[in-house]
N, C-alpha and C positions, 0 to 999 in steps of 0.2 A: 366472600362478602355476602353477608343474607340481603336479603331485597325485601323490601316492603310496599304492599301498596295502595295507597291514600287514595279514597274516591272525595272529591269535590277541592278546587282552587280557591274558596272563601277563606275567612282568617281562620279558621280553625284548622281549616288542613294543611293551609301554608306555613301556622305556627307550628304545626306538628313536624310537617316536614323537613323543615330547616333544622330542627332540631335533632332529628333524626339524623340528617345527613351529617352534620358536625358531629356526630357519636361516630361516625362510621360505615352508615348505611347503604345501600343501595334504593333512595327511595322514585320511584313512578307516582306520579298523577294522574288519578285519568280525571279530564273534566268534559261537561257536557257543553258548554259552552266552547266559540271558535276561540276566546283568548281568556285571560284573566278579567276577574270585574264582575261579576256577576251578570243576572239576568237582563237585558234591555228593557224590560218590561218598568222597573224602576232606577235603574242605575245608567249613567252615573247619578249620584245623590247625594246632599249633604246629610250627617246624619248627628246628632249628639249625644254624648251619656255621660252622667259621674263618670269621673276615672282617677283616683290616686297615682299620676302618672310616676313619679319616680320609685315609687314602691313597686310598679308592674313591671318596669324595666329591669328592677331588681329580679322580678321572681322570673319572668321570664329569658331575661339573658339575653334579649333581642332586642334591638332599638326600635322601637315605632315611631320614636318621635318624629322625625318626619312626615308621617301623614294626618298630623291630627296637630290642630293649637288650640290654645283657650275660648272660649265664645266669651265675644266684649259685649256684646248684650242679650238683656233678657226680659220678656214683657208676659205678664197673661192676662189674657183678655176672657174674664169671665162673665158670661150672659153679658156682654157690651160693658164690660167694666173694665179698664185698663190700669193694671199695677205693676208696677217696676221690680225685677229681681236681681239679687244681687250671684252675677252666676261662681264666683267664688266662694259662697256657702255654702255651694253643693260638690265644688272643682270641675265644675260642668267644661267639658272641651267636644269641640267638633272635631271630624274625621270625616274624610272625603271617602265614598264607596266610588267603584268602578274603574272602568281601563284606561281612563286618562293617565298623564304619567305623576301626576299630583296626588294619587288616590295613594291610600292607605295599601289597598291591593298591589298596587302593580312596584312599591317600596317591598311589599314581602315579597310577590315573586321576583325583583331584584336579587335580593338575599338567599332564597331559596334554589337560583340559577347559580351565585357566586358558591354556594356549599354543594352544587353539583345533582342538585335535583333532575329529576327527565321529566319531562311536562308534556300528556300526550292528548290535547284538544278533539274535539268534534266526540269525545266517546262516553256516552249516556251508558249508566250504571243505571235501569229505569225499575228493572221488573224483579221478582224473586226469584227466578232461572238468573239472571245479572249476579245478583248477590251470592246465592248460590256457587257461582261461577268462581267468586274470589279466593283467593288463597285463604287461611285458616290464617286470624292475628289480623289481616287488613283494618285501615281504619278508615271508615265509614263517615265523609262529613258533606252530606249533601244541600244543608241548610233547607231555605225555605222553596221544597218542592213536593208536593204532593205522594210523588213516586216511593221516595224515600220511606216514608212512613208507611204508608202501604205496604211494601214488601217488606218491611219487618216487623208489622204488626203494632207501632207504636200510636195508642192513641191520641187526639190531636182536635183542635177548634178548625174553624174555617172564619177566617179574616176578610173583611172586604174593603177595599180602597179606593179613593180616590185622587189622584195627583195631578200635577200641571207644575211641568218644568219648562225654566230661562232663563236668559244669562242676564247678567247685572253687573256693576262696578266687581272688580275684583275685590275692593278692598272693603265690601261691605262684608259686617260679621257679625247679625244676630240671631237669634231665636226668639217667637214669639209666639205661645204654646194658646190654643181655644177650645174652653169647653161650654158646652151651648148643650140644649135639648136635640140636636140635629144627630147626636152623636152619643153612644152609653160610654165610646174612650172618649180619644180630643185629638187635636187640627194642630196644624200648627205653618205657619211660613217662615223659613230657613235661609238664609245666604251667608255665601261660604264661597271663598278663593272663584268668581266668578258665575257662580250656580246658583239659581235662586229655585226653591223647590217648597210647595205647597204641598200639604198629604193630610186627608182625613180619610181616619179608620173606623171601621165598628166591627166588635166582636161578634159571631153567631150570626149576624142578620145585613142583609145588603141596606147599601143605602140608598135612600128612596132621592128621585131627582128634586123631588119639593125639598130635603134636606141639604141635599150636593148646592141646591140654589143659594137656601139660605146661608150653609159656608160661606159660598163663595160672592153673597151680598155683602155680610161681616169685613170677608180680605182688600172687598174694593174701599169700604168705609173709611178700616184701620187703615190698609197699610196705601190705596193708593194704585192695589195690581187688579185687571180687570181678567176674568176666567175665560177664553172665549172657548172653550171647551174641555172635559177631564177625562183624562185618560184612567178607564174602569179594570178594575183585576181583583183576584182572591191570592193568599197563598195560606198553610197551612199554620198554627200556632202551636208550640209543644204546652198548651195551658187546658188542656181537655179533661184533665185525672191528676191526683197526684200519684199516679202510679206512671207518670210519664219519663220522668227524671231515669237514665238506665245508662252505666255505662260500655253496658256488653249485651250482644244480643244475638241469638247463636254463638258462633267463634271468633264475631267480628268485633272491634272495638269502636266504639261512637267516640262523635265530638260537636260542639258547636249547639246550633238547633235540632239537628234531631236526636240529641245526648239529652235534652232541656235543661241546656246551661243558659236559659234565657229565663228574666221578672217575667212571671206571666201577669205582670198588675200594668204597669208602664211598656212591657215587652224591651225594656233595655236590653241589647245582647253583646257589645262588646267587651264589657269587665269576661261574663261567660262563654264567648268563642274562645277568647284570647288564651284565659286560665284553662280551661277543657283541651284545648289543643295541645299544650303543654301534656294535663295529664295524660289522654290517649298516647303518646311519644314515652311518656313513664307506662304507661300499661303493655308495651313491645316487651318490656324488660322484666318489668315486678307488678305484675297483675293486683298483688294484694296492698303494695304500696300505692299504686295509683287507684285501688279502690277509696280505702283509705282518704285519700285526696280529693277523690269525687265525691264521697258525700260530705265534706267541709265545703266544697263548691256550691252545692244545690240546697245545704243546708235552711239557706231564706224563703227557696223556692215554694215550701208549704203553708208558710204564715201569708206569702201573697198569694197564694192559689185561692185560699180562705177567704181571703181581703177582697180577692175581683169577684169572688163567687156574691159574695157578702152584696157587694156594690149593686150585682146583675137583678136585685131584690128590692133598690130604694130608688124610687119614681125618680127621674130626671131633672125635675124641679128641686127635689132635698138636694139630689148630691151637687146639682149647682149654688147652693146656697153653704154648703160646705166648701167648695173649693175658693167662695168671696173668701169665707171666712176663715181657709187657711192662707191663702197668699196674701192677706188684707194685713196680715201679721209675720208674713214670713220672714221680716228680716230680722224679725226679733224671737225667731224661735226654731232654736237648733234642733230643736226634734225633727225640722225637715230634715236635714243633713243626716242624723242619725237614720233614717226609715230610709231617704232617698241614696243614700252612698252604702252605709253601713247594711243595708239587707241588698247589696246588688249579691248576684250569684258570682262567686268566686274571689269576694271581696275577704271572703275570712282566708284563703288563701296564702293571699298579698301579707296577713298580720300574725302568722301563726301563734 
């Protein structure tokens, strides 16, 4: 029995690995974390993206539905302007990240323990002696960790955050997305199956606390929740080049984020773990079919590399007056749907 082996327990190596084990495999995890779930630093978390769920199921052959349902609501608040959306125009669904047994995560290592996977915690793959170290063929899915990219030379942005997670009614479920000048992305506050989760990003530049204030003046206005302090971190963005996107790097095979199977405009990455994990599991076998496959995956990725680059150029006030003036009309105009589903990474996948 050959053995294979997976660096990272996120959805791209879990999807891979399951899949792998149902062929026949002998496959290893090592992860750097003590369980599944990713980093404590933001997880658990609610998180949401387009997703054509029954068509994913299709392609990849594994149920997720369990960890992810529809989002019944949707709001953006642009420069203090509040507009309603309709989250079936986009198929927008949430999915729970982290070790609770609710998460999206700890449903795939269900599945990935039931196909006979070995799962062996506490073991960081950090450095290029690490990498180095692996077998020839391993697949590589460290997501968002600095180390990763480093030792294999793939270039990358630096993301800055900040969050402030709580619990809430379980049975609340919306999304309410804000873009302000405080921010060149956007904010947003999230509740989901008991988790209620705040997070403003900014690409390239930290954020300053006169901005982190004004957020979090905006959240107590709208929604009601007061900040009494944010929890501050960076991690890395596969959105730095378009020469990022790669699904082999020396002998090894990528997946997930550090493959850039993620939008570098929105930074969506579940359509792109889920689909990439898939191909890395095809590139064990047919290197040149799973090439093939990765660049129908990432295929979008260039048009939005473009699109944020573009963005990172027009003062904070225009492209707040573009986004009134897209959501002011978005229920009457499918070109969202088309931009915001149809260019996720791995969406041409799902439709060949």
């Amino acid at each position: 029995m050959k053995e294979i082996t997976i660096v990272g327990a996120g959805l791209s190596g879990l999807t891979a690995s399951i899949l792998l084990a149902r062929r026949g495999y002998r496959v290893v995890v090592l992860e750097r974390e003590e369980r599944v779930g990713g980093s404590p630093l933001y997880h658990p978390s609610c998180q949401g993206s387009p997703l054509r769920l029954k068509a994913m199921l299709n392609y990849l052959g594994i149920d997720i539905s369990p960890g992810i349902e529809p989002i019944r609501e949707m709001r953006e608040i642009a420069g203090g302007r509040v507009m309603t959306l309709d989250p079936g125009l986009i198929h927008a669904f949430f999915f729970e990240r982290g070790p609770r047994p609710t998460s999206l995560d700890s449903h795939l290592f269900k599945l990935a323990r039931e196909a006979g996977v070995e799962f062996r915690f506490n073991q960081p793959v950090i450095s290029m002696e690490d990498m180095a170290g692996l077998p020839a063929g391993s697949i590589v899915a460290t997501g968002l960790h600095f180390e990763g990219f480093d030792a294999l030379g793939i270039p990358y942005l630096t993301s800055h955050h900040l969050t402030y997670k709580a619990t809430c009614d379980p049975d609340l479920n919306f999304v309410h997305m804000y873009h302000d000048t405080y921010t060149s992305d956007y904010g947003y506050v999230a509740a989901f199956r008991g988790i209620l989760y705040v997070h403003l990003f900014n690409r390239r530049r930290p954020i300053s606390q006169e901005n982190g204030n004004r957020f979090a003046e905006q959240v107590a206005h709208f929604e009601g929740i007061d900040i009494p302090r944010w929890n501050r971190f960076s991690f890395p963005l596969p959105a730095a080049s378009v020469r990022t996107p790669r699904l082999f790097a020396s002998n090894k095979i990528l997946a997930g984020t550090l493959a850039g199977a993620m939008d570098p405009f929105a930074f969506f990455g579940l359509h792109g773990g889920l689909v990439s994990g898939k191909i890395a599991a095809m590139a064990v076998e047919d290197k040149e079919r799973a090439w093939r496959e990765f660049r129908r995956c990432v295929s979008p990725y260039y048009a939005a590399y473009f699109a944020a680059r573009l963005k990172e150029f027009i003062p904070g006030s225009l492209t707040l007056i573009g986004y009134r003036s897209v959501f002011h009309r978005f229920e009457r105009k499918r070109l969202a749907q088309k931009i915001l589903v149809e260019h996720m990474p791995g969406y041409r996948n799902l439709f060949p």
